[in-house]
C-alpha positions, 0 to 999 in steps of 0.5 A: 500500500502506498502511503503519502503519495499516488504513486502517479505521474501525469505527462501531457503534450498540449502539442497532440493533446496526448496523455500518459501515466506514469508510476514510479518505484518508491526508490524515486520518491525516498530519493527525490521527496518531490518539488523541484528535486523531482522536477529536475529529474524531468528537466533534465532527462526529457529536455533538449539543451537550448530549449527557448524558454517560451517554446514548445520545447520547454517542459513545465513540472508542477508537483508536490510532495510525499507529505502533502495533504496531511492534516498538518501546518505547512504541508501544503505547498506545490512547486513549478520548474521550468526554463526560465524566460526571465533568466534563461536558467532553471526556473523554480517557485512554490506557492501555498494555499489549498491547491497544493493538497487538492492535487494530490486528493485529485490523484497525482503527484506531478504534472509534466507539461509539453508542446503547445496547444494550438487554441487556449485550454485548461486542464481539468484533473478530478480523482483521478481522470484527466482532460483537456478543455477550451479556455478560449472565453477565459483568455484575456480575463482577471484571475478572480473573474477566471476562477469565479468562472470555472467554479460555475462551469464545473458545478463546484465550488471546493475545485483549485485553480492554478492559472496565469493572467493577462500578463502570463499571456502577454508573455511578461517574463515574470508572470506568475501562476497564481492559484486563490487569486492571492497565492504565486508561483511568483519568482523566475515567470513560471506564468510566461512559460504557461502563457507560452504554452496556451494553457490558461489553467490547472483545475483540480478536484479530489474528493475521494482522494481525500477520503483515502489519504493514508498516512503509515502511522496517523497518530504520530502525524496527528500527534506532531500537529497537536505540538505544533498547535500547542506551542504556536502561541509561545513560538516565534511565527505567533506574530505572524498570524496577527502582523504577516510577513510585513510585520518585520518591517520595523526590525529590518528598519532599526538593523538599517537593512530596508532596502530603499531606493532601489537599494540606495539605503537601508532606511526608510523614514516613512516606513511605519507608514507600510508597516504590518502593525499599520496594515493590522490597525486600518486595513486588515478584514476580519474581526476575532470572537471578541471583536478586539482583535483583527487578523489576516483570515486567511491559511493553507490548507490544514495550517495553525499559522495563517499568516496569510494578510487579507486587506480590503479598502472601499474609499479613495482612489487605490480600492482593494477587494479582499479576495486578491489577498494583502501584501506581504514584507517582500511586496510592501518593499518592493512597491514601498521603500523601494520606490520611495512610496508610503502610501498603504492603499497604493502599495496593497492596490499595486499588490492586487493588479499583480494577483489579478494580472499575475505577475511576481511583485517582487520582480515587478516593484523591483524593476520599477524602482531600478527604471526610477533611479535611472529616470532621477539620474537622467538615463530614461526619460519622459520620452521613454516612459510616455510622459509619465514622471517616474519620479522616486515618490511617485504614486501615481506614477508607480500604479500606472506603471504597474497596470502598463506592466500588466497589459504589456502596453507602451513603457510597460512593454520594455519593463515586462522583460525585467530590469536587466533585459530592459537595461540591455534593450536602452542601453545609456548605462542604466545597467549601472542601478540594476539589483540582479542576480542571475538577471532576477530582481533581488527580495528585500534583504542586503547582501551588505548586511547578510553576507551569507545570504548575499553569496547565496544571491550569487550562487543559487541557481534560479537568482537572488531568493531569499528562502534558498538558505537560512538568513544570517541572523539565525547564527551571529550575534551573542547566542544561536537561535535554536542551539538544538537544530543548529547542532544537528546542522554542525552549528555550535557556536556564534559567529561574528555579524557580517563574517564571511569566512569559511565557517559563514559559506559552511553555515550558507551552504549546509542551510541551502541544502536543507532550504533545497530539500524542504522545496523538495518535501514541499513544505512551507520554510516559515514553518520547518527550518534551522531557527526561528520557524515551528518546526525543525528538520528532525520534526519534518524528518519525524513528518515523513516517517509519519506519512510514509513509513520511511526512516528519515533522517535529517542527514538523509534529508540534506541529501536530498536538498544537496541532490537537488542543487547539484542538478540546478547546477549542472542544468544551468551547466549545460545552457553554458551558465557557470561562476562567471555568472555567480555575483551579485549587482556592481552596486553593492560593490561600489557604492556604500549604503547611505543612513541609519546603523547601515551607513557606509557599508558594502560589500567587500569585492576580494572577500566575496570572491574568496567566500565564493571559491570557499563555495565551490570547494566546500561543494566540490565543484570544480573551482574554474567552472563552478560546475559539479563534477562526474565524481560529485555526481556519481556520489549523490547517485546522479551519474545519468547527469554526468552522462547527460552532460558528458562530464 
């Protein structure tokens, strides 16, 4: 009896419209889990090398993982992988939401999708039967209006809805896959490369799946959720039910680490303006039992956290219907500080148009900010941006040039290819203020300040991300953050704020793996993790023993993470993408930060490339390239992608 996952596969040529099912042995979950490591698996074996992101050749994976669907926090997360249109690199982004578990109810672990349909279609996935549908009268439609759409079309009102927008159609290279028309698949354009395909949606539906899911021991999992329960409200993710991900604004604000003006600074003086403690006391929907306390109202499926914001506004000029959710720390950033903007109403409608249109906020405000610092400097103009003043501050000027964004119309065309794609297509050194990494839009932590986490912006294989590697405050200062799984990690001592010595690239690299393993599990890294989270890595271990019956370990579980990079890497490898790649943007480099405790720092350029060789070693990659090596990958179980890349 299979225990955690189906045991099935659902392979699709939009090209002919032909399905297949495909069952793997046990062995290629325990030795995948799911996520981007099982995705990759398929990248990397049925893809052609040069594939064009936006062709028919390019394979889209959405999958989950062995423990999704268990009635516990934070199982509920799907991963999708292709080639990146945004980075012409392995493409990868999870989202949460009740989707993920409705998959694996409706009976499949993975969808691998190829070719191109010939007309707009949705797939349509119920207890296990499949078919494809015409999409035509959704093409061109908001995502709210979409799912409302299909709900009526297929009689129910429990279906999940995976689908792109407009800017996914429009082929804006980070549209996003949105599902609840408030969770994304946000990072790398997973929605262009749908959008590419014609596939306008995933819907899936399980309701026998659900009734026959059946964990190996189910009291161990019951058990394990009631301690997650019981210890939440003492727990440091308490917070976030009341405040989202928006209520760190403040701490990042008082280190010096905001990033504002497109990364200029590290404060921003109007901060409390766009804080979660503001979001919590004027906009937030929902009222508790005593009428006192307001939250957020929203979860993933089978979760105690909730840290999901829902705003609603119905006066002034920025209204916001709470369906399309409320913006988290890394969009109020990006549309705020920034852009130099305070204005909630403006930043949460700005959060909407990307949920309704489907597009990364971050990518989206990232690129905005970058355009502005050119406009203030002279290097784009009125006669670029179509009379539109983009001006740091400007409100209006950021809406309009977000919709433009959304609908690929005028300067929102040229700002749809990202910021490095658009600096490359004006040219007149606007290169000069670009935040990439691997050409993705940084998220709103300084590599000035976490060093760590800035070589893992380098190195990382789908671009700059920010829940890739646990954050270097988890091991500086005066004592560990959870001393207990840090040890399990080889972490015992403190090291000093803003190292970058061999210790600090062992603490990036070991964390990366686990990150890469828990985008495996498909498991939510603000419940399991190394420090601050709900859960450690011997209690998602403890989770998968649960469900599958397997004896995991936390060593065995790193593997699977270091299994994972490993690939990414060698993918990347193939589309000629290696170390020369492998840095951070010139700015942090060459200008210091300007305000608060961050003032004048940088980052070091001798003491980066030395983390970043201390890297390739520690992995044992090859120095020169940065690339794994056949010995490397023989040892990770992985010859077949030696082979492949003729190592």
């Amino acid at each position: 009896m299979i225990n955690g996952y189906n045991g099935k596969i659902l392979h699709l040529n939009l090209t002919t419209g032909e399905f297949s099912v495909e069952e793997p042995a046990e062995h290629f979950y325990r030795r995948y889990l799911g996520g981007t490591a099982m995705n990759m698996h398929y990248m990397l074996k049925e893809m052609a090398a040069g594939a064009d992101p936006l062709g028919p050749e390019n394979i889209l994976c959405l999958s989950v993982g062995v423990t999704t669907g268990a009635p516990i926090s934070g199982q509920s997360r799907m991963t999708s992988t292709a080639k990146s249109p945004l980075t012409g690199a392995i493409g990868d982004a999870q989202s949460g939401g009740f989707f993920p578990a409705e998959m694996k109810f409706a009976g499949f672990d993975a969808f691998i999708i190829r070719g191109k349909s010939p007309r707009p279609v949705y797939l349509w996935v119920h207890d296990g039967e499949y078919e494809l549908r015409d999409a035509g009268h959704l093409w061109g439609r908001i995502t709210g209006d979409v799912e409302a759409d299909l709900q009526k079309e297929l009689g129910d009102k429990n279906i999940e809805v995976a689908q792109i927008g407009p800017a996914g159609e429009q082929g804006v290279r980070y549209a996003a896959i949105i599902t609840m028309s408030n969770r994304a698949n946000g990072r790398t354009g997973m929605g262009a490369v749908m959008g590419a395909k014609n596939l306008k949606a995933v819907v899936v539906r399980g309701k026998e799946g659900k009734k026959n899911f059946a964990p190996a021991d189910k009291q161990a999992v019951v058990k394990l959720a009631q301690h997650g329960a019981r210890i939440f409200p003492e727990s440091n993710v308490a917070g976030m039910r009341k405040y989202g991900t928006a209520g760190s604004t403040g701490g990042q604000q008082a280190v010096g680490g905001l990033p504002t003006y497109n990364f200029n600074s590290g404060v921003f003086d109007e901060w409390q303006k766009i804080d979660g403690t503001t979001m919590y006391d004027t906009v937030l929907k929902g009222v508790k039992e005593d009428k006192q306390d307001r939250y957020g109202g929203d979860t993933c499926y089978a979760c105690t956290v909730r840290c999901k914001m829902v705003v609603e506004i119905t006066t002034g000029p920025y209204r916001v219907d709470p369906r399309y959710g409320g913006p988290e720390y890394e969009t109020t950033s990006a549309f705020g500080n920034y852009c130099g903007i305070s204005d909630l109403a403006a930043v949460s409608y700005a959060n909407q148009l990307c949920n309704q249109y489907g597009m990364d906020t971050i990518s989206c405000g990232a690129t905005i900010a970058w355009a502005m610092e050119a406009f203030a400097n002279g290097r784009i103009t009125v006669e670029d941006t179509g009379g539109i003043e983009l001006n740091f501050g400007n409100t209006d000027a950021m809406i309009k040039m977000t919709e433009l964004i959304a609908k690929g119309e005028d300067f929102g065309k040229i700002l749809g290819m990202g910021s490095q794609a658009a600096a490359e297509e004006i040219g007149r050194g606007t290169e000069e203020y670009l935040t990439t990494s691997h050409r993705m839009e940084a998220p709103a932590h300084l590599p000035q300040l976490k060093s760590g986490l800035g070589l893992i912006y380098a190195v990382n294989p789908f671009g700059a991300d920010h829940e890739s590697s646990e954050h270097d405050g988890g091991i500086e200062g005066r004592r560990i953050s959870a001393p207990e799984r840090m040890a399990s990690l080889g972490f015992t001592e403190p090291m000093e704020r803003r190292s970058l010595g061999p210790d600090k690239v062992r603490y990036a690299r070991v964390t990366q793996y686990l990150f890469s393993a828990i985008n495996s599990a498909c498991v939510c890294a603000f419940v399991y993790g190394p420090s601050w989270q709900l859960f450690g890595q011997q209690e998602l271990c403890d989770l998968i023993k649960g469900v599958t019956g397997w004896d995991m370990t936390v060593d065995e579980l790193l593997l699977v993470g270091e299994r994972s990079l490993n690939m990414q890497r060698a993918f990347n490898a193939r589309e000629g993408i290696d170390r020369k790649h492998d840095t951070l943007p010139e700015k942090v480099f060459a200008k210091a930060l300007e305000g608060g405790r961050s003032d004048g720092l940088y980052v070091d350029r001798k003491q980066f490339a030395t983390a970043l060789e201390e890297y390739y070693r520690q992995n044992d990659w090859d120095v020169e390239t940065g690339t794994p090596a056949r010995h490397k990958l023989s040892k990770l179980d992985l010859a077949w992608v030696a082979d492949l890349l003729k190592l």
